[in-house]
Backbone as a chain_set.jsonl record, in Angstrom:
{"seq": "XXXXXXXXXXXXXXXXXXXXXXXXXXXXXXXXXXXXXXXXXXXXXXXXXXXXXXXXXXXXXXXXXXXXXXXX", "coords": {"N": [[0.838, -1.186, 0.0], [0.643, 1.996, -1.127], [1.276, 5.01, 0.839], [0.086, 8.176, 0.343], [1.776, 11.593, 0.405], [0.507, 14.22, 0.075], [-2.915, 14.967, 1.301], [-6.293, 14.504, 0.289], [-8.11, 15.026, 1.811], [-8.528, 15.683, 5.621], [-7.455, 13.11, 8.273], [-7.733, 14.003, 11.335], [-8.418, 16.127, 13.586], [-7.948, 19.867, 12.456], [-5.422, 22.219, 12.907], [-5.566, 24.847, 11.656], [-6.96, 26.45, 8.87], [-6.472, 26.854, 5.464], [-4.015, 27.996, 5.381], [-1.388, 27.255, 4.351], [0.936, 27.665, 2.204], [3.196, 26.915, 1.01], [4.875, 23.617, -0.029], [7.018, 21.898, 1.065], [9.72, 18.989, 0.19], [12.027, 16.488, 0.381], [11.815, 15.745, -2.046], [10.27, 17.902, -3.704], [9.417, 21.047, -4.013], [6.807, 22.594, -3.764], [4.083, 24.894, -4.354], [1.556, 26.49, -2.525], [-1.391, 27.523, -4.807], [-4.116, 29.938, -5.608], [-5.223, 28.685, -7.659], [-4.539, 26.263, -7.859], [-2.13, 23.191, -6.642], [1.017, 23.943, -7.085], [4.204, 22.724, -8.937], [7.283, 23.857, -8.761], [9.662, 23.19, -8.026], [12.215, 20.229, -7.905], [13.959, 17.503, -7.211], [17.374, 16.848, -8.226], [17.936, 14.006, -8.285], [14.894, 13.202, -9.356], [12.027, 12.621, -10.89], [9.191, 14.278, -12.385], [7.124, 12.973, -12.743], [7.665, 10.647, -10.621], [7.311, 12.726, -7.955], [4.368, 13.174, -8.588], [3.405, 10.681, -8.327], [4.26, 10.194, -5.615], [3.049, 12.175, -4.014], [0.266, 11.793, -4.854], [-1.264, 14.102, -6.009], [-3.172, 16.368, -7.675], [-1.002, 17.977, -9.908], [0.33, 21.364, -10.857], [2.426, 22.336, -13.332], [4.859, 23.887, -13.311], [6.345, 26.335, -15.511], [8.904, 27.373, -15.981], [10.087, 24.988, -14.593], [12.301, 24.113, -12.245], [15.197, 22.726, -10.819], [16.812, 21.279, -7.58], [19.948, 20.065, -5.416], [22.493, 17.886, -5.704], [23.581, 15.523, -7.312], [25.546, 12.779, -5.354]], "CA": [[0.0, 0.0, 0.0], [1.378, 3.077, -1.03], [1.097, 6.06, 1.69], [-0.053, 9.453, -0.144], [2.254, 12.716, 1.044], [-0.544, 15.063, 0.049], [-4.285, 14.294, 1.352], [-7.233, 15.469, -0.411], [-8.918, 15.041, 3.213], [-7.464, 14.981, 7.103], [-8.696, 12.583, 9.571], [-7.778, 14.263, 12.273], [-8.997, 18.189, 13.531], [-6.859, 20.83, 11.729], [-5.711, 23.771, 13.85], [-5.559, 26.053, 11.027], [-7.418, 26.009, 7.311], [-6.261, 27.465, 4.298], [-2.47, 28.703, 5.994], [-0.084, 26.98, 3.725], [1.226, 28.608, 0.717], [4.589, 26.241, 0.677], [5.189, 22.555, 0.682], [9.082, 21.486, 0.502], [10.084, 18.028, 0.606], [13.18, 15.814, 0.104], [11.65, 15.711, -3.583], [10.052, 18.655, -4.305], [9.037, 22.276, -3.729], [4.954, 23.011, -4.273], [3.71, 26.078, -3.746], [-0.371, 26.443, -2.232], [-1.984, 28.69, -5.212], [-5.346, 30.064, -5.94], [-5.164, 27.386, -8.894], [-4.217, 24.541, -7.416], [-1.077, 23.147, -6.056], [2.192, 24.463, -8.591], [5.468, 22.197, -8.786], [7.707, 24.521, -8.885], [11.114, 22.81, -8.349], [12.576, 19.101, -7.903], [15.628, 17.231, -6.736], [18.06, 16.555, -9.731], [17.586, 12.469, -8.975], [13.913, 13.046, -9.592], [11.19, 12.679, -12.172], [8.154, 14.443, -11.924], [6.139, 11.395, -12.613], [7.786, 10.087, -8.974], [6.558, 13.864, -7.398], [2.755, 12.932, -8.746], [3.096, 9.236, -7.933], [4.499, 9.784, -3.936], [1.995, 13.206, -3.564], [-0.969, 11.57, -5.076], [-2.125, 15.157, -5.749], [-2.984, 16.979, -8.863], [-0.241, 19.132, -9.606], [0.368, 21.964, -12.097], [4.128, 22.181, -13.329], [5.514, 25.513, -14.042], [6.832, 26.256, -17.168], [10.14, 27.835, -15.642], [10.472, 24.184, -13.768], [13.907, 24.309, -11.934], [16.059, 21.576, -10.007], [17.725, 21.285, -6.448], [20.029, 19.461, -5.059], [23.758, 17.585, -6.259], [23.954, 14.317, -7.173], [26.642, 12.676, -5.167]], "C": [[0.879, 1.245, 0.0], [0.654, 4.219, 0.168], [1.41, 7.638, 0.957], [1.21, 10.435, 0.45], [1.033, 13.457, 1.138], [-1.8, 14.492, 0.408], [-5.321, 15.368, 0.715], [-8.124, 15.697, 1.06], [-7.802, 14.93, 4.013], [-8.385, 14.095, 7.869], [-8.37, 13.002, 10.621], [-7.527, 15.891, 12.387], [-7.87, 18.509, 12.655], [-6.777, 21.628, 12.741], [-5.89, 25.079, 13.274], [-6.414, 25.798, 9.563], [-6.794, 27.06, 6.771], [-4.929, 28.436, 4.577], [-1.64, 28.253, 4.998], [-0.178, 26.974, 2.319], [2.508, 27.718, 0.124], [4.759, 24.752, 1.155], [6.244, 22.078, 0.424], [9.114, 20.008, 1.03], [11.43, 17.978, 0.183], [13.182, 15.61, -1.769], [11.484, 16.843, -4.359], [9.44, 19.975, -3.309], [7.551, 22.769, -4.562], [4.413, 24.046, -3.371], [1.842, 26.324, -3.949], [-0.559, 27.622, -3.21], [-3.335, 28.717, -5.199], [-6.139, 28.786, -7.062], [-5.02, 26.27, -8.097], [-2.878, 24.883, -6.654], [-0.044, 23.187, -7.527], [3.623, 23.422, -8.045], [6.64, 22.919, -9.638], [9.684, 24.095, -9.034], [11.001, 21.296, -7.977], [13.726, 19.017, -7.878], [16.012, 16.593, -7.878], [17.983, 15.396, -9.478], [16.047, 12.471, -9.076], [13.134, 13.238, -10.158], [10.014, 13.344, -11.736], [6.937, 13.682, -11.887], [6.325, 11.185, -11.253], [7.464, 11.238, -8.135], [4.987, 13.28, -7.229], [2.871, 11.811, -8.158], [2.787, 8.991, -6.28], [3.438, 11.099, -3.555], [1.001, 12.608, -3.736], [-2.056, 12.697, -5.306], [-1.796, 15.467, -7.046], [-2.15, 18.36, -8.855], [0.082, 19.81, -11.343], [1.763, 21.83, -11.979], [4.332, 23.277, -13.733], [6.175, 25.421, -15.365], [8.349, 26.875, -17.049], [10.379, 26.332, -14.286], [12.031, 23.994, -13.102], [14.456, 23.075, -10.558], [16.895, 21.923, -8.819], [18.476, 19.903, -6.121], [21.423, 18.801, -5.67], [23.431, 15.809, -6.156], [25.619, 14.151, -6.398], [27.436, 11.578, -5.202]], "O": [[1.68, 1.517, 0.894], [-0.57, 4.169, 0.291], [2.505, 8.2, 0.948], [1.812, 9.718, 1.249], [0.431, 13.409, 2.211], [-1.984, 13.4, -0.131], [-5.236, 16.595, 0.646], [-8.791, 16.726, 1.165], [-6.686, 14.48, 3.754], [-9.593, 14.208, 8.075], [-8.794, 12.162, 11.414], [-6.834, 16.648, 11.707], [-7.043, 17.716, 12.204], [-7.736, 21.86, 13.477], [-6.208, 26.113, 13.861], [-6.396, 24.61, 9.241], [-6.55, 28.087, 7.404], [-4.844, 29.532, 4.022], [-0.921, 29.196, 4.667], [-0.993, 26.5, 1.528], [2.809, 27.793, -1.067], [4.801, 24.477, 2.354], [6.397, 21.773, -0.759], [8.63, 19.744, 2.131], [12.041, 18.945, -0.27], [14.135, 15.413, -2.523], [12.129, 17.053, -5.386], [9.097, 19.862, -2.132], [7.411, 23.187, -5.711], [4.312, 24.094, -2.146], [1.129, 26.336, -4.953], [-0.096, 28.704, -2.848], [-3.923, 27.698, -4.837], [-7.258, 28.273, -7.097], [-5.897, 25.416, -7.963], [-2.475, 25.958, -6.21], [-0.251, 22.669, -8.624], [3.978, 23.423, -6.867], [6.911, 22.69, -10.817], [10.567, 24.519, -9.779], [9.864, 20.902, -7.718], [14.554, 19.847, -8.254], [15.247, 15.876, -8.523], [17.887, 14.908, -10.604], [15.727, 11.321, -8.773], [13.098, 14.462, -10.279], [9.682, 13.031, -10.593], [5.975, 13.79, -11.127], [5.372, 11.442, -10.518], [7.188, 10.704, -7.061], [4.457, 12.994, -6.155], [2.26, 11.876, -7.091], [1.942, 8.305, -5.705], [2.918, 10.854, -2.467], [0.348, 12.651, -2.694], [-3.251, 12.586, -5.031], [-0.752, 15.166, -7.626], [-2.354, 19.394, -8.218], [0.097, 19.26, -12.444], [2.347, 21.394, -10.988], [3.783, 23.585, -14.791], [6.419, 24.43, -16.052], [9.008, 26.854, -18.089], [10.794, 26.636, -13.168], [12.887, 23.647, -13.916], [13.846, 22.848, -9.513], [17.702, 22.84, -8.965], [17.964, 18.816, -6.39], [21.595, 19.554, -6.629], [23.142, 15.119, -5.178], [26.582, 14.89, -6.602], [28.638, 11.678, -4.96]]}, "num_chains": 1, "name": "protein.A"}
């Protein structure tokens, strides 16, 4: 069973709604817009296919998409 990052629901209270504008992982950088959620950057070993796959969230991709990170 894969385990989402992003939920389209929480099961448990929230303390805040509609606060986060920025989500950074070990993969990627998605920024909360009016639109949707934007994938804005990614780590140079990663595809944005594997972003959508481990978020499970519909994501827009920027068109200035840009990379973090050093292979080592």
């Amino acid at each position: 069973m894969v385990s989402l990052k992003i939920l389209q629901r929480h099961n448990l209270p929230l303390t805040v709604k509609g606060q986060v504008n920025l989500i950074v992982t070990e993969m990627a950088v998605i920024e909360v817009t009016e639109n949707g959620l934007l994938l804005t950057e990614i780590a140079v070993d990663t595809t944005v296919e594997q972003v959508i796959k481990a978020t499970g969230a519909e994501l827009n991709i920027a068109s200035d998409l840009k990379t973090f990170g050093e292979i080592e």
